[in-house]
C-alpha positions in Angstrom: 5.8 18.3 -1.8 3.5 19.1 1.3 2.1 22.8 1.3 3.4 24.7 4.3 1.0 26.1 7.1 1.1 29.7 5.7 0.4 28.9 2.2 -2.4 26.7 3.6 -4.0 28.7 5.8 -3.7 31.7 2.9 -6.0 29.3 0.8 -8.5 29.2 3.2 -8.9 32.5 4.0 -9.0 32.8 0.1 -11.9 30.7 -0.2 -14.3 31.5 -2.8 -12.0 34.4 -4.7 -10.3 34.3 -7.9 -7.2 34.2 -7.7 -4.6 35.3 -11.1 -2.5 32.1 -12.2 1.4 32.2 -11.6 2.8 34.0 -14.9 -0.3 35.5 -15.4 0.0 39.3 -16.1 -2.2 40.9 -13.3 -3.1 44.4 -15.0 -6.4 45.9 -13.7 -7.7 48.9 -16.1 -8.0 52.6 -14.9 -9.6 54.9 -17.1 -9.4 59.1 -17.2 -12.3 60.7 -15.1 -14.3 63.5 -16.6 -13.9 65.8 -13.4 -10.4 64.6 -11.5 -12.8 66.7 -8.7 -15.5 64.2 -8.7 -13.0 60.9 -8.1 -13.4 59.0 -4.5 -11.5 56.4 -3.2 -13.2 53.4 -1.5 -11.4 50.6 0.7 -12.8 47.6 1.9 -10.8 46.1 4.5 -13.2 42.9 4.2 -12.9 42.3 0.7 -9.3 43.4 0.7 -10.9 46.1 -2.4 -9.8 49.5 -3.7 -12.7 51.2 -5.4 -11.9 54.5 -7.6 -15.1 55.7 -8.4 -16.5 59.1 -10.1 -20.1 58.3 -8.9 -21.3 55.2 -10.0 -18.6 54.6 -12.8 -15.4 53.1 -11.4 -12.5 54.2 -13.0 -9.8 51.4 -11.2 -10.7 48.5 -8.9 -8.0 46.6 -7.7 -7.0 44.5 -4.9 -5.0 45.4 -1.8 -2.7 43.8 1.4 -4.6 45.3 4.5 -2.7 45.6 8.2 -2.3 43.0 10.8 -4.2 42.8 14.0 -1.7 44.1 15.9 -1.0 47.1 13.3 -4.7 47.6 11.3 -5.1 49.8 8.3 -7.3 53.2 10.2 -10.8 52.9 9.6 -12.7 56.5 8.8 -12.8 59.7 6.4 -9.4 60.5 5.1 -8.2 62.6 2.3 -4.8 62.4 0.3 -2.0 64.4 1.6 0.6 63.7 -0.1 2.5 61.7 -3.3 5.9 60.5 -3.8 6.4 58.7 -6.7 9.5 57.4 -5.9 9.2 56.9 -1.8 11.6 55.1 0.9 10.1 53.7 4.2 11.3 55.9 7.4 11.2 53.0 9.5 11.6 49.9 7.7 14.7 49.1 5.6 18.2 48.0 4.9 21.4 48.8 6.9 24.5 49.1 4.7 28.3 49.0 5.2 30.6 48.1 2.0 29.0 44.7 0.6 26.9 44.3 3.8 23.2 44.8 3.9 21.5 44.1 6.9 17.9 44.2 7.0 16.1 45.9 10.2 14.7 49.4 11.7 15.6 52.7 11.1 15.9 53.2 15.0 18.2 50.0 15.1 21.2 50.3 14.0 23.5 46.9 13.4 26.7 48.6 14.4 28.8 51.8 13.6 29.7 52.4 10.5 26.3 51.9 8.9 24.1 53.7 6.5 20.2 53.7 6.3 18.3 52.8 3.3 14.7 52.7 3.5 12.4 49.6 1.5 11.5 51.2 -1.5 7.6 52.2 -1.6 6.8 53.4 -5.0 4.2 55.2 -5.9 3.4 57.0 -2.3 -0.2 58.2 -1.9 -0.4 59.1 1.8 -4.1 59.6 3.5 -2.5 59.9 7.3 0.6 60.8 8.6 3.4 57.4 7.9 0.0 55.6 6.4 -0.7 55.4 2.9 -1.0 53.0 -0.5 2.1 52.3 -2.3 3.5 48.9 -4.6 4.0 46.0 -2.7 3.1 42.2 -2.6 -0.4 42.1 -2.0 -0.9 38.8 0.4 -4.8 37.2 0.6 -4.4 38.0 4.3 -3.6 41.0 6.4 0.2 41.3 6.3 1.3 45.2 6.4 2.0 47.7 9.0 -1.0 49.6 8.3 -0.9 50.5 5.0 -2.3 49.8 1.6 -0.2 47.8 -0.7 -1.1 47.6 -4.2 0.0 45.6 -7.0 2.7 47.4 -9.7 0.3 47.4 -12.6 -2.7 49.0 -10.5 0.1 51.2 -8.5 0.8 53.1 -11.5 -3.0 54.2 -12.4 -4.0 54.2 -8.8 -1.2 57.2 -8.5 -2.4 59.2 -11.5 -5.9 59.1 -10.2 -5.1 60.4 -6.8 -4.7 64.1 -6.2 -3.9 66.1 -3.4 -7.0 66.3 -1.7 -9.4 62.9 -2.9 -11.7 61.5 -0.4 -10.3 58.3 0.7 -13.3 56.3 2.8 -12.2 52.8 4.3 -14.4 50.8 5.9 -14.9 47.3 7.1 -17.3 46.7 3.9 -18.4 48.8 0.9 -21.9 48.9 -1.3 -19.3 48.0 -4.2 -18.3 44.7 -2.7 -21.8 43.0 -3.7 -21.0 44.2 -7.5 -17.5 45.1 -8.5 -16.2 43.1 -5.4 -18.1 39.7 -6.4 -15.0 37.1 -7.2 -12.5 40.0 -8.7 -9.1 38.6 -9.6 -6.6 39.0 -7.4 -2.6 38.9 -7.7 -0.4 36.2 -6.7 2.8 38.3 -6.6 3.3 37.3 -3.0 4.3 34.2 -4.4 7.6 35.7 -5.9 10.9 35.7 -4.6 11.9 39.2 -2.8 14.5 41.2 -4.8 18.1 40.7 -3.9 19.1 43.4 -1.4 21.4 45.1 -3.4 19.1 45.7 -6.2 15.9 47.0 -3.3 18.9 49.3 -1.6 19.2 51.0 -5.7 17.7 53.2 -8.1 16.6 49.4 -9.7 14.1 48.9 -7.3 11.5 51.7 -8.6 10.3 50.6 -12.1 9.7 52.9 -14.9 6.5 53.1 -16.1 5.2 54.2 -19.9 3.8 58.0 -19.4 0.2 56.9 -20.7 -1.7 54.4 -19.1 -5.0 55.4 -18.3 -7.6 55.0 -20.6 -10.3 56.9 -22.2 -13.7 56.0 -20.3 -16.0 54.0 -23.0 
């Protein structure tokens, strides 16, 4: 079977990472800080790398799905406004009538009749307003509308490390890239079928998570 364009030309941009095998668990570890205060949050939109640091001790790297060209992930100094564990997309979702589900925009209705149902976006860490990090399939090239998708298993931790108010810097590159950046593993979930629509439209579509996850620092 010949390899379509996309996949191809997602390989070459991959060059040189690691990538996770299919039906491998991808599961990056996040440990506890000592002072919540003291925890930053470093993108690289390069490396396509979140950094959780507490100084020089990272509590959670993980990688991320970056914006398009046409709708980029904002550079600069941000801090985290708000958190919604269980979030729905304003503007991108699912139009509904009886057994029909239409997918489209908020601001596009299909017809009269219809209900709105925004994609599901769990674990909602917003640095800006309508930007932030939440689960999603996290692609080896830029793909979203801006924000920061992150893998389920690094969603979880990356949402109980986040507070109300944590520095969230995101620049082209980062110090950490030549060191916790260097050939991390990355995800392949973008290689998985999309949920059927009825199940993203329901409660179904935000997992449940154990309570305790993060682990004591070493």
């Amino acid at each position: 079977m010949r390899a379509s364009p996309a996949f191809l030309l997602a390989a070459l941009l991959c060059t040189g990472c690691q990538t996770v095998p299919l039906h491998t668990t991808y599961d990056p570890v996040g440990y506890k800080p000592k002072n919540p205060n003291n925890v930053v949050i470093k993108v690289s939109l390069q490396n396509r790398m979140v950094y959780v640091m507490e100084g020089n001790r990272p509590l959670l790297v993980t990688a991320t799905a970056i914006g398009t060209p046409s709708n980029p992930t904002p550079k600069g100094r941000h801090r985290v406004t708000r958190k919604i564990e269980n979030k729905r997309s304003n503007t991108y979702g699912f139009w509904v009538k009886g057994e029909t589900i239409v997918a489209g925009k908020s601001s596009r209705p299909p017809g009269t009749g219809y209900r709105y149902v925004g994609f599901p976006m769990q674990y909602w860490v917003e640095w800006m307003p309508a930007y932030g990090f939440h689960v999603g399939s996290v692609w080896p090239i830029p793909r979203t509308h801006g924000c920061l998708r992150l893998h389920q298993n690094a969603a979880r931790e990356f949402f109980a490390l986040a507070r109300i108010g944590t520095p969230v810097y995101i620049a082209q590159t980062q110090p950490e890239d030549a060191t916790l950046g260097v050939n991390p593993p990355r995800p392949q979930d973008y290689n998985d079928p999309d949920p059927p629509k009825g199940i993203l439209i329901s409660s179904h579509a935000f997992k449940v998570d154990p309570n305790q996850y993060l682990k004591e620092q070493p």
